[in-house]
N, C-alpha and C positions, 0 to 999 in steps of 0.2 A: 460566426464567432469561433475562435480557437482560444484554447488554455493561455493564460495569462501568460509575461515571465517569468513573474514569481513563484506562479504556481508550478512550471515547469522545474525551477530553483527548488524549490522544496520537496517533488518529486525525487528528484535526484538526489537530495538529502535523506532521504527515505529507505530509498534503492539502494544507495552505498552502505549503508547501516543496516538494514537486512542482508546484504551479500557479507557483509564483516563477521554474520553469524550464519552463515553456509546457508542461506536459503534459498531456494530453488525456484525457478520457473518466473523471475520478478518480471510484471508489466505494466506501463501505465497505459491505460486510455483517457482518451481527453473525451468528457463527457459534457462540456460546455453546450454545444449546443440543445443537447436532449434533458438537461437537469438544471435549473436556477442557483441550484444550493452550493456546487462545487465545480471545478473543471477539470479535476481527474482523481482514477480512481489508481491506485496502486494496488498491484496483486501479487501476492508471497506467500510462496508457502515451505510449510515447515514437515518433517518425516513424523514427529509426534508432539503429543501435547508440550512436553518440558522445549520444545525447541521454537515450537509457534511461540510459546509465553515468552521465549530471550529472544526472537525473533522483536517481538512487538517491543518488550524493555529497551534491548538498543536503540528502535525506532524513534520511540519517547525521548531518552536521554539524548541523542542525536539532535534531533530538533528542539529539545528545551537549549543544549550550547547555541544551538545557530538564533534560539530567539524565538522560537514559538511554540507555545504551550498548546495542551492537548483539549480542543473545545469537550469531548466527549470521547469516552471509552465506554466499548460493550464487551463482553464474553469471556473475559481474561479469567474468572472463576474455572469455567468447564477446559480453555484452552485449545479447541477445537479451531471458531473461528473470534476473530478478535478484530474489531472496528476501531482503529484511531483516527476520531474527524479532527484536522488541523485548519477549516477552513476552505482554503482553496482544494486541497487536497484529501481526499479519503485513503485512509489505509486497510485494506482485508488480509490479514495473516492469518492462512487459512490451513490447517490440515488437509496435506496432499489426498488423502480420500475425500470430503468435505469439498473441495476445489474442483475434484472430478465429479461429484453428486450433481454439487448448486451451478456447474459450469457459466461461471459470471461471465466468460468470453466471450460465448454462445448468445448469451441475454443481450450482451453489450455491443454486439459483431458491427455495428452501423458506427460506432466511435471509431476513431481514428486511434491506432498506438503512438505513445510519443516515444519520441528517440532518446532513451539513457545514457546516460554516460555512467557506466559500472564495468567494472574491473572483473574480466573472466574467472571463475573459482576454478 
């Protein structure tokens, strides 16, 4: 099983919306096969807290225009790392130390990267 289209669709609504707010390092993996709940994860990150939090806001208002609301938000208080579940999609906007600690890559290495379509910063 591989990532939906839509999910790949929203992905990329995701990605484009964090790189609009200079964020660094963005990648999806398609976690379909090894998770039930979603089929990719997006990963971004931010140099400090005020940028992960406008990292994830653009993220949100991005996808509320295209039509899909945020099932659930975590961590946006501390600003460290920040979970926005959209469904097919999960978003980690993560503090560049944070990203290098929890290295989600690493855990996730058997997922396949999907191919974005994002605009070089």
């Amino acid at each position: 099983m591989t990532a939906t289209s839509n999910a790949i669709k929203l992905a990329n609504i995701a990605a484009n919306a964090a790189s609009e707010k200079i964020a660094e390092n963005i990648v999806a993996l398609d976690v379909s096969d090894l998770m039930a709940l979603t089929d990719i994860f997006l990963l971004a990150s931010g140099r400090n807290e005020r940028q992960v939090a406008s990292i994830a806001d653009e993220i949100e208002d991005k996808m509320l225009e295209a039509g899909f609301k945020t099932l659930r938000r975590e961590g946006k208080e501390l600003g460290r790392w920040i979970l926005l579940d959209f469904g097919d999609v999960v978003c980690h906007v993560m503090h560049e130390e944070d990203r290098m600690y929890y290295s989600l890559e690493r855990l996730w290495k058997d997922s396949p990267v999907v191919k974005l379509e994002v605009p070089a910063n």
